[in-house]
N, C-alpha and C positions, 0 to 999 in steps of 0.2 A: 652628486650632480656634477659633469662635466662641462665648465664652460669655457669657450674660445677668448681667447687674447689675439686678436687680430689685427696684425700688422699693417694695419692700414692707416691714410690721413684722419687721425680725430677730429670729431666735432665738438659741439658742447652737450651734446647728449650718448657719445661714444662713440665706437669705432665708425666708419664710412667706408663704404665702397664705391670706385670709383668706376660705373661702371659707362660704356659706349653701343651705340644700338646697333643692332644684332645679335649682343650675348643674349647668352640662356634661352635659345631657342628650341628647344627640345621636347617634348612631347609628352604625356603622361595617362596611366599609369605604366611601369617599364611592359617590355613584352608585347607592345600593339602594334611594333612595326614601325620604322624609320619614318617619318613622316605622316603617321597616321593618329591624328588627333583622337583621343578615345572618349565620351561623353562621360563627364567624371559628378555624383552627387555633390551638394555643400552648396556654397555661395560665396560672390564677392562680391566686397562693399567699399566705396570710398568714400572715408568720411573729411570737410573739407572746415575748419575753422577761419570764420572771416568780422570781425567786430564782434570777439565774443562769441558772435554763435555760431552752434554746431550744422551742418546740413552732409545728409548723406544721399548716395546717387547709386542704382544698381549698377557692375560693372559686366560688361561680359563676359560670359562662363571661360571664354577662353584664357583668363586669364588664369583658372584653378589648376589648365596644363601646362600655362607658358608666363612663365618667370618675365618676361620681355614686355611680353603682351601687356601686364598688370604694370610694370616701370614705365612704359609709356603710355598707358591711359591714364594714368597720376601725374604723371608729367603733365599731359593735356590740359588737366583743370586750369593748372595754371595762376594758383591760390595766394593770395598776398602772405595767409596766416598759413598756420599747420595742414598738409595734406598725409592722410593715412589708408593703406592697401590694406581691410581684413579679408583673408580668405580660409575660410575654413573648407579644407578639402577633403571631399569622399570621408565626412566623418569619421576622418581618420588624427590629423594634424592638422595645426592652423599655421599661416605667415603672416606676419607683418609687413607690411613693407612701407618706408617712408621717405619720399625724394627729402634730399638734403644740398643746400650748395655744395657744387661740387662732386657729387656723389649721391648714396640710398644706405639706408640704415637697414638692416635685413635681422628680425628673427623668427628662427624656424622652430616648432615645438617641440619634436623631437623627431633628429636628426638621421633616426633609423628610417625613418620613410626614405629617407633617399633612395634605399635597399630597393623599391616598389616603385617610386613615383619619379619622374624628371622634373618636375617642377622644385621638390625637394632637394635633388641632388643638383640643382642650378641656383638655389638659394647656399649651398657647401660649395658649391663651384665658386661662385662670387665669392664668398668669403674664404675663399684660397684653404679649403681646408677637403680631406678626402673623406668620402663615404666610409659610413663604421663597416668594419670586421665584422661578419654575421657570428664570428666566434666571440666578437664582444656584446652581446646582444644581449640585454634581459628584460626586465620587464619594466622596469623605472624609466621614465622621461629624460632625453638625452636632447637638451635645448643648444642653442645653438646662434650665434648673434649678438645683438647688441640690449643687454637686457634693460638699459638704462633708455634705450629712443624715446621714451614717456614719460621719461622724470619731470621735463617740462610744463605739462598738461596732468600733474599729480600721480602720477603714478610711480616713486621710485623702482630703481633696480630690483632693491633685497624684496620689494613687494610683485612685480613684477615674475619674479622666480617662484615667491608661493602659488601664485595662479599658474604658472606651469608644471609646476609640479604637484599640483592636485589631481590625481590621478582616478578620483571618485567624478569627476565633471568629463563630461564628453566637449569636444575643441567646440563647439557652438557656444556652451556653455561659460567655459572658459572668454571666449571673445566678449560674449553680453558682461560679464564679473566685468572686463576690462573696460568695457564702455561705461560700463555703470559708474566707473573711477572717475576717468575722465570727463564724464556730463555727458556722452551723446549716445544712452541706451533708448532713448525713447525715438530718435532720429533712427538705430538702426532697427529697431523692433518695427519700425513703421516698411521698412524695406526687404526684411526680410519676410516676415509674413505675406507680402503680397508680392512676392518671387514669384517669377512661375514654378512649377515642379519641374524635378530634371530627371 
């Protein structure tokens, strides 16, 4: 497993990026056309911790094609405690994403979406790192990020990385494991089941 060392300002939960709005405006999956939003499966969720407890809010879908989109409706909340971006996209890959002073702690599941997807390859763009080699391509999980953003809320790194690298769990899957660590599977299970369908 290939992970990033990211030359960026540390937190206390790992690297940071420092990012300003308008990045990663880019569109998804590749191939739809410079500006042409493409209706992409999956969901996004924000989940927001405030006195202990968990509360999650659907996000809109645009944020599954635009890296920006999803940074600044987390932004939005606005959250005294932890705020966290799941997206799991086109049942493909998931992101995290988590505002941080300063910056956003970004991990991507694996990295090879960028290959396919903008949103992917804006989540490698912020973390100042290039899209993989289709010559390096195989079949294992090429993660990508800050594996530790959740050590805070129970979840360390080295455990963090066996949930990405579970390669039998499809990214939905994977995200619910992760909630379930953290305390607020029962918060997203309430929001995703009554998603609409995309």
């Amino acid at each position: 497993m290939r992970l990033s060392s990211v030359p960026f300002t540390a937190s206390a939960t790992g690297p940071t990026v420092v990012t300003m709005a308008g990045q990663g405006a880019q569109t998804a999956p590749r191939g739809g056309g410079q500006g042409t939003v493409v209706p992409l499966d999956g969901w996004a969720v924000a989940v927001t911790r405030e006195e202990g407890r968990w509360r999650a809010v659907s996000m809109d879908r645009t944020a599954l094609a635009d890296l920006d989109s999803a940074i600044t409706a987390l932004r939005a909340l606005r959250s005294t405690g932890a705020v966290i971006g799941l997206l799991d996209v086109d049942d493909e890959f998931f992101v995290l994403v988590r505002p941080v002073p300063g910056g956003v702690s970004l991990l991507l599941s694996d990295a090879v979406a960028a290959l396919d997807y903008d949103v992917a390859a804006d989540v490698l763009d912020l973390l100042r790192l290039d899209v993989p080699d289709e010559d390096e391509v195989d079949d294992d999980p090429w993660p990508e990020g800050d594996l530790g953003m959740l050590a805070d809320l129970g979840v360390p790194a080295d455990e963090l990385a066996v949930l990405v690298d579970e390669i039998d769990l499809y990214p939905d899957e994977q995200l619910t494991a992760i909630a379930r660590r953290c305390g607020f599977a029962e918060e997203l299970a309430r929001i995703v089941e009554t998603a609409p369908a995309s």
